[in-house]
N, C-alpha and C positions, 0 to 999 in steps of 0.2 A: 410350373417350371420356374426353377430360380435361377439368379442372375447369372452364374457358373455352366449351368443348362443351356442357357442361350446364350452365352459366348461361347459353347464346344461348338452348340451346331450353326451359329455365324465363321468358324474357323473353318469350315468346308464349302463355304462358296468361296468363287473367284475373288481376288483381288479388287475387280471391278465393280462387283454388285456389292462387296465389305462397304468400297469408299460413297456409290451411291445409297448405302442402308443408312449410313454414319453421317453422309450430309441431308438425306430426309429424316432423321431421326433430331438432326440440331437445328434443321430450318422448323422441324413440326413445334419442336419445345418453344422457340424463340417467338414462333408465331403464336401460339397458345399462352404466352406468359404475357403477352400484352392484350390479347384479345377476351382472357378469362378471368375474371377477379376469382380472388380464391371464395367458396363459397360459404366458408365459415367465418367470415366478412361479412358485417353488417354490409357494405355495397354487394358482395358476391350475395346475396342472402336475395336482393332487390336487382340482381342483375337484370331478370324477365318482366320488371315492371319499374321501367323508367320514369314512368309518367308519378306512382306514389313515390317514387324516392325524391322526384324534385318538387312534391305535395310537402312531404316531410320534412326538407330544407327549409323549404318557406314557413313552414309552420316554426322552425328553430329558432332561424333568423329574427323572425315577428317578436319573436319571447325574448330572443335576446331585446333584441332593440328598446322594449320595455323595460328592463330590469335595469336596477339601477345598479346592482350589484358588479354588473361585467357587461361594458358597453359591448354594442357588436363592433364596432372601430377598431378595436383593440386596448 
C-alpha cells in the first residue's frame, strides 16, 4: 500500500479517530526519534551493547591521550 492508498482509506473514518490516528502517528515518530539511534550509525550499530560501546570510548580516549599528534583536551 502506498502513501495515496492510505490516505483514501484514512479519508473514511470519522473525523475523530483522523485526529487520534494523526496525534499517535506524531507522538509515536517523536518518541522513536529520540529513543532509536538510526542503526546505520556507528552508536545505532552498538545500540544493544552499551557496555562495548563505552569499552570502545575508553579505548579511543586512551589513544588519544597518548598521541602526541591531537591531544584529547582539545
Amino acid at each position: 500500500m502506498n502513501v495515496e492508498q492510505l490516505y483514501e482509506e484514512i479519508t473514511h473514518l470519522t473525523p475523530a479517530d483522523r485526529q487520534r490516528l494523526v496525534a499517535r502517528v506524531v507522538r509515536d515518530e517523536s518518541e522513536g526519534a529520540t529513543t532509536r539511534p538510526d542503526p546505520s550509525s556507528i552508536i545505532g550499530m552498538m545500540a544493544d551493547e552499551p557496555d562495548v560501546m563505552d569499552e570502545a570510548c575508553k579505548l579511543v580516549m586512551t589513544a588519544r591521550e597518548k598521541s602526541r599528534m591531537r591531544p584529547a583536551d582539545g
